[in-house]
C-alpha positions in Angstrom: -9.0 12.8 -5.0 -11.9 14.1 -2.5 -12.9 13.3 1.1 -16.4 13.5 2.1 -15.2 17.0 3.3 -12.4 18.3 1.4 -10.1 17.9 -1.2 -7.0 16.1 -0.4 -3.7 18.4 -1.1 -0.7 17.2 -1.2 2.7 17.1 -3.5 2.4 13.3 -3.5 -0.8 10.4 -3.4 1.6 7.6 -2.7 1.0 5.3 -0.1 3.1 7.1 2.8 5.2 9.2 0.8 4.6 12.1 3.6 5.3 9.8 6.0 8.7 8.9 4.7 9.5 12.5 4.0 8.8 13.2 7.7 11.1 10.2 8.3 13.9 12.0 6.3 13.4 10.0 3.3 14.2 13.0 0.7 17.0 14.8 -1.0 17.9 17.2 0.9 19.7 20.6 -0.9 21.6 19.7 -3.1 21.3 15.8 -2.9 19.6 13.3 -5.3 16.4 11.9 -5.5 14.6 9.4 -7.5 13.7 11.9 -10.1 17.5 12.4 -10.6 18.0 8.7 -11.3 14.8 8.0 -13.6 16.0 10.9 -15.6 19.6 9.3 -16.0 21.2 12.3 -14.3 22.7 10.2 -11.4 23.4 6.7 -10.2 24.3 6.3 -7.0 25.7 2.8 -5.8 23.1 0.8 -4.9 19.4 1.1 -4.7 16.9 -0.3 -2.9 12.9 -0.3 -4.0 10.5 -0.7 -1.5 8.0 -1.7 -3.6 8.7 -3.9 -7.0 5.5 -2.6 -8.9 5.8 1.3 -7.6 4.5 2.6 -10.6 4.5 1.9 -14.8 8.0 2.6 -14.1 8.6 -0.8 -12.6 8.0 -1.9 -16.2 9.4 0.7 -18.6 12.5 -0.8 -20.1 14.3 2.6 -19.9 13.4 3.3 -16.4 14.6 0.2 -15.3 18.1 0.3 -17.2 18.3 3.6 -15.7 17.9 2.2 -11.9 19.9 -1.3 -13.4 23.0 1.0 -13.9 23.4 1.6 -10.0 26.4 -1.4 -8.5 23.7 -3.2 -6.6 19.5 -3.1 -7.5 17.8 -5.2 -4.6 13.9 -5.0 -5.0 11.5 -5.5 -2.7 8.3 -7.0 -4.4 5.1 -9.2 -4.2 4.8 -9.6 -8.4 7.1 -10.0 -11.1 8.1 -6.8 -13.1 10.8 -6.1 -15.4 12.4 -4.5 -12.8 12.4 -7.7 -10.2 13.5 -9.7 -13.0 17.0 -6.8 -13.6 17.3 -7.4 -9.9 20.3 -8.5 -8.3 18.2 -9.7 -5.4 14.3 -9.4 -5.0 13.3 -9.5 -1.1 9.5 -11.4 -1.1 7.2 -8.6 0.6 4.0 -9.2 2.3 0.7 -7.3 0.7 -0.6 -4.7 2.6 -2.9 -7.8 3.9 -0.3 -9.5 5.6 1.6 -6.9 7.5 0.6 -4.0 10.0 1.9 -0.9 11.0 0.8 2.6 10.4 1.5 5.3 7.4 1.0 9.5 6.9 -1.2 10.3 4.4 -1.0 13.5 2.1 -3.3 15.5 5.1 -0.4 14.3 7.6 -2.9 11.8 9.1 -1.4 9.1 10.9 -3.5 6.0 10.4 -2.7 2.2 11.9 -3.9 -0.6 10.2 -3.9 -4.4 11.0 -2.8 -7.5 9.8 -5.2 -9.4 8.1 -3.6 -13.1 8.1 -0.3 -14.2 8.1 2.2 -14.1 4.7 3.2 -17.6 4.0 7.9 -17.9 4.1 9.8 -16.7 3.4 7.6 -13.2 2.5 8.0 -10.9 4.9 6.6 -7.2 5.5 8.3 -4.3 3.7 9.1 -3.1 7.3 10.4 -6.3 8.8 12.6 -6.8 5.3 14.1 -2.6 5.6 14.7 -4.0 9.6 16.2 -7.2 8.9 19.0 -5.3 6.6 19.6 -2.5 9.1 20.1 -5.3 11.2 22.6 -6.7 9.6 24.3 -3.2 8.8 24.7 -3.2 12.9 21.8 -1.1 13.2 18.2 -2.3 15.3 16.9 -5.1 17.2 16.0 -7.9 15.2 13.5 -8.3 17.8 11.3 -5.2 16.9 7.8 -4.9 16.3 5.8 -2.1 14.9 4.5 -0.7 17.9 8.9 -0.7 18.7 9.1 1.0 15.9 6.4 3.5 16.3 7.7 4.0 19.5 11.1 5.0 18.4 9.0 7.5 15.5 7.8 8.8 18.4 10.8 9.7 20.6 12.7 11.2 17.6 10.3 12.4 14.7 9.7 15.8 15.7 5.6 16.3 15.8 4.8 12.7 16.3 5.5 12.4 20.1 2.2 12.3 21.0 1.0 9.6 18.7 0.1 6.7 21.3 -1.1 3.3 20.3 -4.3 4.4 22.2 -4.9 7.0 20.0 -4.7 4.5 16.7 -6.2 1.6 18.3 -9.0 0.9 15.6 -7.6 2.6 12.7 -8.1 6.2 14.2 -7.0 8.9 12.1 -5.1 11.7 13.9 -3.7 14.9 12.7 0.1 15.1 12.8 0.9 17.5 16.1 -2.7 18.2 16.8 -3.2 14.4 17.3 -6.9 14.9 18.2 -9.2 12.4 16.4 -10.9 13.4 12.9 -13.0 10.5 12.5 -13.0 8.2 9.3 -13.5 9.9 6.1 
């Protein structure tokens, strides 16, 4: 993959995937990670997918026994797959049309983006689906937005503090703990 100015580096391409490791969304020493359950070396409990068509994967019949074998498989999806169909529930998530909020791309660029109309119900945006159960975990405000959340990403992910909604207003990229705009791509 190239920019107009560089070549993108990175250990992952997926949508956000620096993003969520920044969240603490990884293994840490020691722990298991996706890898470890694709490759049938551990099943924890329960999973939860994000996204229902993440990759062939979603479709592989060994894949998804492997991720079937975990107590409870929720999915979050907007098509059918083999693996919403071996869910035990499948949550109805909003394209990337429907919903807002903002990711980290493989340069550690923090970009907002915008709804473009509304999802009709019961879908609901990945984040307002992942809120909804921490909710009901006794965790969050039902009552959040993404700017809320972004807010929160900002007062306890180190090197995002200074990522104001000012500074993404109109899809802005900025450079995780520089924060000074680059300009589109």
């Amino acid at each position: 993959m190239k920019s107009k100015t560089e070549w993108i580096e990175g250990d992952h391409a997926g949508a956000n995937y620096a993003g969520a490791r920044d969240m603490g969304l990884a293994p840490r020493p020691g722990g298991h990670g996706l890898g470890d359950v694709l490759a049938g070396t551990w099943t924890p409990r329960a999973i939860i997918v994000g996204d229902g068509a993440f990759s062939a994967a979603a479709d592989d019949a060994g894949e998804v026994a492997r991720l079937r074998r975990a107590r409870f498989l929720a999915v979050a999806g907007r098509t059918a797959t083999a693996l919403t169909t071996a869910a035990d529930v499948v949550l109805p998530a909003a394209s990337l049309a429907q919903k807002e909020g903002s990711f980290t791309n493989v340069q550690g660029r923090v970009q907002r983006f915008e709804r473009a109309f509304l999802p009709p119900p019961p879908v609901r945006a990945h984040w307002e689906l992942f809120l909804l159960l921490a909710v009901a975990l006794g965790w969050g405000d039902r009552n959040w937005t993404p700017a809320d959340v972004r807010r929160l990403i900002r007062e306890e992910v180190e090197g995002y503090g200074d990522v104001g909604e000012e500074e993404l207003a109109g899809g802005g990229l900025m450079k995780k703990g520089l924060f000074v705009s680059t300009g589109a791509l």
